[in-house]
N, CA, C and O atoms as a MOPAC input file, in Angstrom:
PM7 MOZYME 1SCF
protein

 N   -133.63900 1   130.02200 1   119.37200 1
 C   -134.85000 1   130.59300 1   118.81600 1
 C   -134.64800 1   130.89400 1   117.33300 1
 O   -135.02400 1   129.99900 1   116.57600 1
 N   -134.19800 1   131.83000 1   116.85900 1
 C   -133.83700 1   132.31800 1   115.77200 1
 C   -132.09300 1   132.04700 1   115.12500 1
 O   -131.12300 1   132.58000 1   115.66300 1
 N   -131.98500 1   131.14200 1   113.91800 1
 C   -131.30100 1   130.61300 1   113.94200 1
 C   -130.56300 1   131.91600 1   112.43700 1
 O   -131.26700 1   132.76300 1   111.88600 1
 N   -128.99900 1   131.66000 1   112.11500 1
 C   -128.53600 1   132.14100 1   111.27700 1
 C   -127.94500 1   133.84600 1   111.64000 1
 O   -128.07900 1   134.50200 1   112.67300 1
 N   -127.40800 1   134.12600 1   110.60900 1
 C   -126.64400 1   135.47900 1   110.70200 1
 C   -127.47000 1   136.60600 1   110.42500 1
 O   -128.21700 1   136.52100 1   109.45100 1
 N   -127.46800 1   137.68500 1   111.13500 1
 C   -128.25300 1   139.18800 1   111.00800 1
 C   -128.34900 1   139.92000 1   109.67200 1
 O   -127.36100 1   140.30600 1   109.04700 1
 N   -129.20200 1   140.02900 1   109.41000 1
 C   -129.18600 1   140.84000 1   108.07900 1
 C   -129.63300 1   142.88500 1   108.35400 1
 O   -130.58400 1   143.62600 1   108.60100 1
 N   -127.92400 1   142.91500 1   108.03500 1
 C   -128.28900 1   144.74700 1   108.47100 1
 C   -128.88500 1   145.05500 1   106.95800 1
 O   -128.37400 1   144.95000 1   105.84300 1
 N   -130.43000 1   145.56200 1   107.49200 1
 C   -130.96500 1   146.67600 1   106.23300 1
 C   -130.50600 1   147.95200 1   105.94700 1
 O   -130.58000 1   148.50500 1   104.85000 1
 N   -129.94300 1   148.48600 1   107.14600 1
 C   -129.43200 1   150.04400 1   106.72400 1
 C   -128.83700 1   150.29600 1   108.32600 1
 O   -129.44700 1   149.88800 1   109.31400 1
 N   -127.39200 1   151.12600 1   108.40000 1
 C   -126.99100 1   151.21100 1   108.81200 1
 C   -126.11300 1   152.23500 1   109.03300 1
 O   -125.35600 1   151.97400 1   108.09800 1
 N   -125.39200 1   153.66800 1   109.79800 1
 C   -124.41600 1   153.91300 1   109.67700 1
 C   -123.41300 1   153.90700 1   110.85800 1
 O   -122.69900 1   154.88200 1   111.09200 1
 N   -123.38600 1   152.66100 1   111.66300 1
 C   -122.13200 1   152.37800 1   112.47300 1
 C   -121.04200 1   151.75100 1   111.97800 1
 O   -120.72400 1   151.28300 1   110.88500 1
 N   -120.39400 1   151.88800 1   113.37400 1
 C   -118.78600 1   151.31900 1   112.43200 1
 C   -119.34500 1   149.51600 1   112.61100 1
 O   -120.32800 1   149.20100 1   113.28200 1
 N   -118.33700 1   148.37400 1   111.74300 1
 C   -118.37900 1   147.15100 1   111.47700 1
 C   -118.89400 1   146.52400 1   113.10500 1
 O   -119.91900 1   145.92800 1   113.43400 1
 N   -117.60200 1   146.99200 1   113.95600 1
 C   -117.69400 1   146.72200 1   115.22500 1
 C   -118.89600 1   146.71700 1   116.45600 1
 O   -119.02300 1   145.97200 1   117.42700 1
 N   -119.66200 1   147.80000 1   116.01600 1
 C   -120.46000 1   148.23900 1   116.96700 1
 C   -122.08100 1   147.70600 1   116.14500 1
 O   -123.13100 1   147.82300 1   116.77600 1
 N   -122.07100 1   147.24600 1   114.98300 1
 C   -122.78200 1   146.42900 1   114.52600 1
 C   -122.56300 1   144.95600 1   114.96300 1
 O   -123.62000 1   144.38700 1   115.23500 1
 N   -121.49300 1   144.23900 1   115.08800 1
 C   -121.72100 1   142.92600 1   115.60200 1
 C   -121.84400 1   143.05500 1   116.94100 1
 O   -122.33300 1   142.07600 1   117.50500 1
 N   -121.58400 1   143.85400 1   117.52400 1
 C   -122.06300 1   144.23300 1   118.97000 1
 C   -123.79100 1   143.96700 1   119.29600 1
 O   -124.38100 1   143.07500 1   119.90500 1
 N   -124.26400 1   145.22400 1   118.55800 1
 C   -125.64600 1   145.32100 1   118.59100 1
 C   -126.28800 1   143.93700 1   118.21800 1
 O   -127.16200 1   143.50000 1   118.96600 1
 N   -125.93800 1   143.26900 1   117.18700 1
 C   -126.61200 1   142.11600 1   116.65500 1
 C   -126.11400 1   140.97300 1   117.22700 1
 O   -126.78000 1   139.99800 1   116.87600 1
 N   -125.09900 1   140.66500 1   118.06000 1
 C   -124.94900 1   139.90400 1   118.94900 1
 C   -125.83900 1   140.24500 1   120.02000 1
 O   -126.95200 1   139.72400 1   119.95000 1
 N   -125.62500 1   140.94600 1   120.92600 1
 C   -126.88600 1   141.08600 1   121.70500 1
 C   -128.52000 1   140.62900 1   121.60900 1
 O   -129.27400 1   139.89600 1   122.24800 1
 N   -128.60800 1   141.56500 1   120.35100 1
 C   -130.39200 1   140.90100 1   120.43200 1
 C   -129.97300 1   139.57000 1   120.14100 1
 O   -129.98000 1   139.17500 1   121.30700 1
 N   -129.55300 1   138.41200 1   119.37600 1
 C   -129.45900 1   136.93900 1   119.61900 1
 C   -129.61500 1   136.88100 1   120.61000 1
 O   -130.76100 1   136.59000 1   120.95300 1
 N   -128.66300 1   137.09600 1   121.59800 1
 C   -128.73200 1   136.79400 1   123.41900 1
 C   -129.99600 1   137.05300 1   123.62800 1
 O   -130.82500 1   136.14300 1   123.62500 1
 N   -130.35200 1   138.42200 1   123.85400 1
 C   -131.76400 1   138.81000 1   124.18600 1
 C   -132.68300 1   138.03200 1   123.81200 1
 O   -133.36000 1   137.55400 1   124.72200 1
 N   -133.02300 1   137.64400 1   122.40700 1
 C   -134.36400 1   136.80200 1   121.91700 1
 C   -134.07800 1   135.61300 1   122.61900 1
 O   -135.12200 1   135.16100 1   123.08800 1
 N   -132.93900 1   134.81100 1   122.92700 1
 C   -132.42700 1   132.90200 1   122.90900 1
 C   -133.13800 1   133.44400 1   124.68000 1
 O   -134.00300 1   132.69000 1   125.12500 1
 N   -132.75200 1   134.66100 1   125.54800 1
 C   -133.10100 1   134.48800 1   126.86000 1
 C   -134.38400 1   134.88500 1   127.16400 1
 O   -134.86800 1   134.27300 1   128.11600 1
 N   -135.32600 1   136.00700 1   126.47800 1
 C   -136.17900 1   136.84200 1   126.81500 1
 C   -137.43200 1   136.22400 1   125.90700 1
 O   -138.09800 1   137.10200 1   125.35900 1
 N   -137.83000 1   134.94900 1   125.67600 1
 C   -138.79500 1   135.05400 1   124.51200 1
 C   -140.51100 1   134.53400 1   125.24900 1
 O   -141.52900 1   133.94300 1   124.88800 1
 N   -139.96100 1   135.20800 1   126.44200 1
 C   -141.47400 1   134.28700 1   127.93700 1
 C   -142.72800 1   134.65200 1   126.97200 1
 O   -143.47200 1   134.05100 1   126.19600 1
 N   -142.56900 1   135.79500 1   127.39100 1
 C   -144.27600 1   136.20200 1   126.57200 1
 C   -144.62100 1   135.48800 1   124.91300 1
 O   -145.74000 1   134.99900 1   124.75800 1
 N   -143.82100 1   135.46700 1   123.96200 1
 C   -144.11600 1   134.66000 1   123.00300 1
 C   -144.93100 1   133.29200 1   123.61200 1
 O   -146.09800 1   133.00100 1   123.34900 1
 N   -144.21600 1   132.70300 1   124.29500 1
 C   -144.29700 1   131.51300 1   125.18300 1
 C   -145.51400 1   130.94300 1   125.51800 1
 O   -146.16600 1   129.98100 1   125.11200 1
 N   -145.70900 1   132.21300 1   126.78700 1
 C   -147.05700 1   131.66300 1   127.35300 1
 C   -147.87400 1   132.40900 1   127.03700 1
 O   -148.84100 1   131.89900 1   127.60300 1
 N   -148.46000 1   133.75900 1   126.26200 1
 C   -149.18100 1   134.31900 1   125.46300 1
 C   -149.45700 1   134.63500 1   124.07000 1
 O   -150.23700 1   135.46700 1   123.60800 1
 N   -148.40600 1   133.54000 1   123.28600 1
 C   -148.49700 1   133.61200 1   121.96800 1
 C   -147.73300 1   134.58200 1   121.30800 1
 O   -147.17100 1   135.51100 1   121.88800 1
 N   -147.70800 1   134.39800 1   120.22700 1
 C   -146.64500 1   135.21300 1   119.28200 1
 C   -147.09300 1   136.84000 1   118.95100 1
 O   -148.17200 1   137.35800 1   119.24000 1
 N   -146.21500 1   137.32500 1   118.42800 1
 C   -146.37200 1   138.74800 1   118.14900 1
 C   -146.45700 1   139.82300 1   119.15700 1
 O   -147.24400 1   140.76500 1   119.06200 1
 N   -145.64200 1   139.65900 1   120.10100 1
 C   -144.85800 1   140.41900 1   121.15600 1
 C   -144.13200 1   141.45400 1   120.40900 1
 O   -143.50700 1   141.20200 1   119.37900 1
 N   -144.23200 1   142.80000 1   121.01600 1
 C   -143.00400 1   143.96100 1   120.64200 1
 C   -142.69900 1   144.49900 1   121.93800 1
 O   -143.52000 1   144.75600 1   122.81900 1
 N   -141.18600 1   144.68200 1   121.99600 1
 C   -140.92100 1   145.48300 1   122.89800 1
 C   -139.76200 1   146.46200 1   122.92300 1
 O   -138.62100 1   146.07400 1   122.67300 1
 N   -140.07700 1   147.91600 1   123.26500 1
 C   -138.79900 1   148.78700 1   123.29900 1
 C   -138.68500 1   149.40100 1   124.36400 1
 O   -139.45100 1   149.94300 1   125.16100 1
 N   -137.09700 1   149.16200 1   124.22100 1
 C   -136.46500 1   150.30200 1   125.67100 1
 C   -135.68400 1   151.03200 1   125.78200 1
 O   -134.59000 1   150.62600 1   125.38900 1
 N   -135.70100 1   151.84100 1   126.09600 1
 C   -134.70400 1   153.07900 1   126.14200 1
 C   -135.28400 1   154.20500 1   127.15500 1
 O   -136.33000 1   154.28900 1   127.79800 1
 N   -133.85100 1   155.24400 1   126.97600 1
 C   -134.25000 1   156.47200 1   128.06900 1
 C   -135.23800 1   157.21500 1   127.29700 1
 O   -136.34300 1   157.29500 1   127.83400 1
 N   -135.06600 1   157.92000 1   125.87700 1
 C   -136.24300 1   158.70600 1   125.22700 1
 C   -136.12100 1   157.95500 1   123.85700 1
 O   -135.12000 1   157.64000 1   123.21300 1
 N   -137.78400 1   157.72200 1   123.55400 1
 C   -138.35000 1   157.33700 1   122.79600 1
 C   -139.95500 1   158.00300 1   122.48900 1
 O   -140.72300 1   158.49300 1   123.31700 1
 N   -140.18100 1   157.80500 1   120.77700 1
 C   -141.81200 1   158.06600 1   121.07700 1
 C   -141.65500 1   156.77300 1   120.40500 1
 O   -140.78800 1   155.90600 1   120.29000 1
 N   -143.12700 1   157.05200 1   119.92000 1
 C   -143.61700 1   155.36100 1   119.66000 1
 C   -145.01000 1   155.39800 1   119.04300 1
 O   -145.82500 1   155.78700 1   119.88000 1
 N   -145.70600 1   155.04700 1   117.53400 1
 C   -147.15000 1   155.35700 1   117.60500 1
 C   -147.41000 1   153.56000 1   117.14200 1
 O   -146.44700 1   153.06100 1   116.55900 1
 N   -148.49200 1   152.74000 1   117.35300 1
 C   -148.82900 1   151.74200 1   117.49500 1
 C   -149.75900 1   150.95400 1   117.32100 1
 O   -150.50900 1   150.83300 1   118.29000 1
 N   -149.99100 1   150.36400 1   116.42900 1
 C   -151.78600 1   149.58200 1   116.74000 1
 C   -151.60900 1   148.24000 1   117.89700 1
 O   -151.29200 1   147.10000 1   117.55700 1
 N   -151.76300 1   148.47800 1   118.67400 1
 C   -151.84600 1   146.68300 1   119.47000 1
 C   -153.59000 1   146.18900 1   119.82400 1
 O   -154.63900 1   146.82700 1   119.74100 1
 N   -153.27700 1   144.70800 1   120.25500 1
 C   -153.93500 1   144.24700 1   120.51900 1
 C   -154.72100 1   144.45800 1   122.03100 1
 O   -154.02400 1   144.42500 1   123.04500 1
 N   -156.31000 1   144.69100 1   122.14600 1
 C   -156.62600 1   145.14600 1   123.47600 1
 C   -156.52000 1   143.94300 1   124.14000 1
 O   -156.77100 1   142.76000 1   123.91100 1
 N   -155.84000 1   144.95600 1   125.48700 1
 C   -155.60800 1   144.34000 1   126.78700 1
 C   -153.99600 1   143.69500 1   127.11000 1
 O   -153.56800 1   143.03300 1   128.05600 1
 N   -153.28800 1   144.26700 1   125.75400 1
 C   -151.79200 1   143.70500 1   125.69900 1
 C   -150.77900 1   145.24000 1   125.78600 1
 O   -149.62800 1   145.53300 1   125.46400 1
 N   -151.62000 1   145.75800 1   126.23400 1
 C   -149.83000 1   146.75000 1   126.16600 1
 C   -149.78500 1   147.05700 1   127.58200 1
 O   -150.73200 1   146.85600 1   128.34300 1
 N   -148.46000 1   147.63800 1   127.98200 1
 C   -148.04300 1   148.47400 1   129.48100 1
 C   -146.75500 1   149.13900 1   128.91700 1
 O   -146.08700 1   148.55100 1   128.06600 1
 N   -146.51500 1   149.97900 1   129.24200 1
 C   -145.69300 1   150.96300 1   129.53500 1
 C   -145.45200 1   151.61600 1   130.96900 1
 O   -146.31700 1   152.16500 1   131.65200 1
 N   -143.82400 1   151.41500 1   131.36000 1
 C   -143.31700 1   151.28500 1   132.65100 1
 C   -141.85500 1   151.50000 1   132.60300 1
 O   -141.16800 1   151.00000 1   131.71300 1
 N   -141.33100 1   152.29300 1   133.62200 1
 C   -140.16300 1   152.47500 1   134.03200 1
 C   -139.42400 1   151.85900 1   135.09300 1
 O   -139.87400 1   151.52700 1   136.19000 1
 N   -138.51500 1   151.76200 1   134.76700 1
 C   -137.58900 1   150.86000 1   135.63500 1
 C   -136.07800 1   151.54900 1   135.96100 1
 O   -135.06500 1   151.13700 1   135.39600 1
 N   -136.06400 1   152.39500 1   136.71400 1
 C   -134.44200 1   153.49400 1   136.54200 1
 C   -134.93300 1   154.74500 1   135.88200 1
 O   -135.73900 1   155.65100 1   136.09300 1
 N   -134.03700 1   154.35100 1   134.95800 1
 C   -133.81600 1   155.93400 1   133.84000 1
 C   -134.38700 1   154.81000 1   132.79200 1
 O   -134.35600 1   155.38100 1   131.70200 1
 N   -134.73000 1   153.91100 1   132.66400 1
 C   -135.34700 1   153.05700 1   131.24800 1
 C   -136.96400 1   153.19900 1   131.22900 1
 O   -137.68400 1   152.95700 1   132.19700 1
 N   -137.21200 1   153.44400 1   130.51300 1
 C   -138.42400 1   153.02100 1   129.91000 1
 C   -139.24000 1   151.77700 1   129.00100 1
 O   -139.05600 1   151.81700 1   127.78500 1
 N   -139.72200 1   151.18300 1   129.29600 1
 C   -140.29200 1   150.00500 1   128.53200 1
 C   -141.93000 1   149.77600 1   127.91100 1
 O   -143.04400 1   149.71600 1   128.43000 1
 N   -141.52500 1   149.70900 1   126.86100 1
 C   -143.25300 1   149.33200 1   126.09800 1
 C   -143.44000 1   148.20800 1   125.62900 1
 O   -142.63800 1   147.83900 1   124.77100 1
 N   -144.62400 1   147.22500 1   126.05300 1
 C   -144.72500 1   146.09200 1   125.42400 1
 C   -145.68900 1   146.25800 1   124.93900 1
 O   -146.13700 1   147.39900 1   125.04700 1
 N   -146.48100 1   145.27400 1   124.18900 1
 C   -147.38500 1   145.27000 1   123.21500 1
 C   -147.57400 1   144.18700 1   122.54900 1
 O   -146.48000 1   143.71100 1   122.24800 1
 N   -148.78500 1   143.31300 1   122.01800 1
 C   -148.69000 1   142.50600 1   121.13300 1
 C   -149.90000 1   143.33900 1   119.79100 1
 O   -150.97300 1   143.94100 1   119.81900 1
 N   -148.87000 1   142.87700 1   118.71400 1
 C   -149.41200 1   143.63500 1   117.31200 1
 C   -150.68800 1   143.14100 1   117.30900 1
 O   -151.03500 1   141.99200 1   117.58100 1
 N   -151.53600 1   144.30100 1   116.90600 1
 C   -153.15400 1   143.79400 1   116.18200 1
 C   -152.68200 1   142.82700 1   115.43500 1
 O   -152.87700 1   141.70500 1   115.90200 1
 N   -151.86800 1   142.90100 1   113.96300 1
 C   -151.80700 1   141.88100 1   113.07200 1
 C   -151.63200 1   140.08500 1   113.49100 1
 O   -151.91200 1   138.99100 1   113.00000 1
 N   -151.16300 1   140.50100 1   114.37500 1
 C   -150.53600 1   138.97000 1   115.13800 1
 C   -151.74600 1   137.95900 1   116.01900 1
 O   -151.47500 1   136.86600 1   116.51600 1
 N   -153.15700 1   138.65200 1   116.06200 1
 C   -153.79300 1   137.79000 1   116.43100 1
 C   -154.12900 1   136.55600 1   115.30800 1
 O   -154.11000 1   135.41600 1   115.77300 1
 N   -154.45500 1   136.71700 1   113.75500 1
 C   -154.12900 1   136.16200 1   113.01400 1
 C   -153.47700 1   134.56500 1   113.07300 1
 O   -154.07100 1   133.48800 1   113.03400 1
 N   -152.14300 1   134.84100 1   113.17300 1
 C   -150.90600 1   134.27300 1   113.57900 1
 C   -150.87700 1   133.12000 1   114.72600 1
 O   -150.34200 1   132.01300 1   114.66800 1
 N   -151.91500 1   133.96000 1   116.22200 1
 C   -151.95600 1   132.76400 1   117.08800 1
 C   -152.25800 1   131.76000 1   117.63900 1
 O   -151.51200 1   131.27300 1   118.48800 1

C-alpha cells in the first residue's frame, strides 16, 4: 500500500520503540486497508482502552464499538468525499 520509510513529526520515545510503532502500522495498513477498498478512500480509525475524540465525518459512516477492554471508532472524513 504505502510505500517508503516513516517520517516521525514529533516524538518523545526511545529509537527502539519508534521502529516498533512504525513498523506495525506498515503491517496494519499492507493487511487492514478493506474499507478503503470497497467503500472508498478516507477511512479513520482509532483504538485503544481510553480515548476522546472530536470529529467531522461523513453521514452514515461512523460506529463506535468495543471489543474486550478496546474500543474502536471508525469514520470516513467529511473532506474525503471530494477525493472519492
Amino acid at each position: 500500500m504505502l510505500e517508503g520509510k516513516a517520517r516521525v513529526e514529533d516524538t518523545d520515545m526511545p529509537a527502539r520503540m519508534q521502529a516498533a510503532a512504525t513498523s506495525a502500522a506498515s503491517r496494519a495498513l499492507d493487511l487492514f486497508d478493506e474499507f478503503d477498498k470497497r467503500y472508498g478512500v478516507g477511512w479513520q480509525c482509532v483504538v485503544g482502552a481510553n480515548f476522546g475524540c472530536f470529529f467531522t465525518h461523513t453521514s452514515g459512516t461512523f460506529i463506535y464499538f468495543s471489543l474486550e477492554r478496546l474500543s474502536f471508532l471508525l469514520f470516513k472524513a467529511a473532506a474525503a468525499i471530494a477525493a472519492s
